[in-house]
C-alpha positions as CSV (number, residue, x, y, z in Angstrom):
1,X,112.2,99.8,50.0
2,X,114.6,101.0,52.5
3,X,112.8,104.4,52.8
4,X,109.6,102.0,54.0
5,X,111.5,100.6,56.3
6,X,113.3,103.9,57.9
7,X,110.1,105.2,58.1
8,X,108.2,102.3,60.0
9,X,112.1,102.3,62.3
10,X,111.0,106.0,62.9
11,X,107.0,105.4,63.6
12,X,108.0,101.6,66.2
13,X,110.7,104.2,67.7
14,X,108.2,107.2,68.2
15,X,105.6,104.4,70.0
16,X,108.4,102.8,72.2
17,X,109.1,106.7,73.4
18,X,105.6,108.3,74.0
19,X,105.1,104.4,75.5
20,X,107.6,104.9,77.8
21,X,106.3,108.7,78.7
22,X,103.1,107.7,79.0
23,X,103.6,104.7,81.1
24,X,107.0,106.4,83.0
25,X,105.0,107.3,86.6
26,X,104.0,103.2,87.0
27,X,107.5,102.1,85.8
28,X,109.4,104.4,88.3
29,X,107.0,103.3,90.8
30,X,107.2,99.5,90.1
31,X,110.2,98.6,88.0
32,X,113.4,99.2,90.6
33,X,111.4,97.2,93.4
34,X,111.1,94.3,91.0
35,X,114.9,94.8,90.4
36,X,116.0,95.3,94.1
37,X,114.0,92.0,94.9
38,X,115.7,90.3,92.1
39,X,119.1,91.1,93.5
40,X,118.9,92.5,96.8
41,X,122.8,93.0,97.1
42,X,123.6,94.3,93.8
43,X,124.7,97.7,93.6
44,X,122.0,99.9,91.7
45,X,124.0,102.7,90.6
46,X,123.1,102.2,87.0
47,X,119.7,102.4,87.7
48,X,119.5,105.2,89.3
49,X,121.6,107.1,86.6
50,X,119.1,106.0,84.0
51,X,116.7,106.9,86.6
52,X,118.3,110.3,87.1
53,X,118.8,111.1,83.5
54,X,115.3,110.4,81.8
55,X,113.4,111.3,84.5
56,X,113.1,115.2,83.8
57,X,111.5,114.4,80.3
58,X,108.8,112.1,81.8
59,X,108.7,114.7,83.4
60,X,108.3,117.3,81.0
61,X,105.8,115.1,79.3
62,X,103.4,114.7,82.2
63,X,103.8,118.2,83.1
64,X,102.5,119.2,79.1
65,X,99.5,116.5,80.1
66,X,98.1,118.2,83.2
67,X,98.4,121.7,82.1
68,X,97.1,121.3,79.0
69,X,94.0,119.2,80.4
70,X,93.5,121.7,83.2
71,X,93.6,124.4,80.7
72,X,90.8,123.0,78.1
73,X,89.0,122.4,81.4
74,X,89.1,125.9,82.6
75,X,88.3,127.3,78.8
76,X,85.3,125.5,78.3
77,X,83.8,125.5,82.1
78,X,81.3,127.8,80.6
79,X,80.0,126.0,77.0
80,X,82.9,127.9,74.9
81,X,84.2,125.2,72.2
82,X,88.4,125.4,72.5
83,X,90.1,126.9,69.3
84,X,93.4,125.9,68.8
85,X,96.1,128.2,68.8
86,X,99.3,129.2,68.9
87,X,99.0,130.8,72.1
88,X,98.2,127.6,73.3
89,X,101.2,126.0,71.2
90,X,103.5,128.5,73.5
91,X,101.6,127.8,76.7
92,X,102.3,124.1,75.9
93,X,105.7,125.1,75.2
94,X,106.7,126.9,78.3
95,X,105.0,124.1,80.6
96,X,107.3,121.5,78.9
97,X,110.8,123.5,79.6
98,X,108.9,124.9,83.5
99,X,108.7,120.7,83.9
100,X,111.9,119.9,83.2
101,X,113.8,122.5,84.3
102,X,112.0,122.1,87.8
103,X,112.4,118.1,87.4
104,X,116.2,118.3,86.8
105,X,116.4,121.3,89.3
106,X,114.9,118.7,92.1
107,X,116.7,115.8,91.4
108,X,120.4,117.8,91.6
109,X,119.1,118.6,95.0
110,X,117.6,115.3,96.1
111,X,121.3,113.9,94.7
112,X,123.4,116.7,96.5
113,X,121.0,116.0,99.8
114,X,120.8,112.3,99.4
115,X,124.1,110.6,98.7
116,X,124.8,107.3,97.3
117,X,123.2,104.5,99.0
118,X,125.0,101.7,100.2
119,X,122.6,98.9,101.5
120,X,119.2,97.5,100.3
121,X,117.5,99.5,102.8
122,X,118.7,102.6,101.4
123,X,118.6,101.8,98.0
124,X,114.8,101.1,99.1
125,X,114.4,104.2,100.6
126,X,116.2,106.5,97.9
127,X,113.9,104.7,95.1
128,X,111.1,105.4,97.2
129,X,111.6,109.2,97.6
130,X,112.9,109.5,94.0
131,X,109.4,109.5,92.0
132,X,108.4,112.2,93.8
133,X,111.4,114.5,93.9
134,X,111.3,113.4,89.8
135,X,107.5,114.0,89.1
136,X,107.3,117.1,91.5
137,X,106.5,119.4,88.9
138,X,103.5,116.9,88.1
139,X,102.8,117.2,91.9
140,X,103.4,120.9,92.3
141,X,101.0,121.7,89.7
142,X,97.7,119.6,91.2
143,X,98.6,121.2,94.3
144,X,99.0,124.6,93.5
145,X,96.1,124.4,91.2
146,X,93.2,126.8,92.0
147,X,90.0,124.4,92.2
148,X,87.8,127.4,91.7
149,X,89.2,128.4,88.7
150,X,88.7,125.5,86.5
């Protein structure tokens, strides 16, 4: 009986994390103007340090997602059915750690450039810029993307 129950622990935790990856872009985009309007005054700093530390593997996860979609797009543009591979496995791979070392490399800037806010305005501001600088792998990739390609 308790190896049933590890096991669904396990599966409910697996959903509540590719939940959260899956959903991460609309709750970064939503979730700390709901909070700042909830307590304008408040200081945020938690916030943004959860912020700050799980952002580069929604990251990571979204970067996997668009590669890999822009990828099966580009192989089968002319009729070819996709075969798995490992090569695609590696590609996968590599796009994860490019996302998140990029993502992590972008936020130590934005935090070096941008310092600590100190008012609602700025906290506005900083959670305004921050999906961006976070999901600028995500960003960088549909923009450097050749259209002709895929």
């Amino acid at each position: 009986m308790g190896l049933l129950r590890k096991i669904g622990e396990v599966v409910l935790m697996n959903i509540a994390i590719l939940g959260f990856l899956l959903f991460a872009p609309a709750i970064y985009l939503i979730v700390p103007f709901i909070l700042i309007a909830a307590e304008p005054n408040g200081k945020h700093n938690l916030l943004a340090t959860i912020y700050i530390l799980v952002g580069p593997f929604a990251a990571a996860a979204w970067t996997i997602i668009t590669r890999m979609v822009s990828r099966y797009r580009r192989i089968t543009a002319d009729g070819t059915p996709y075969e798995r591979s490992l090569k695609g496995v590696g590609i996968a791979c590599a796009w994860m750690v490019i996302g998140f070392a990029v993502s992590a490399t972008a936020e130590f800037i934005f935090l070096l450039v941008w310092r600590v806010p100190r008012s609602t305005g700025d906290w506005l501001a900083w959670f305004a810029v921050a999906p961006f600088v976070t999901f600028s792998p995500v960003i960088l990739g549909w923009a450097l993307r050749n259209p002709w390609r895929e």
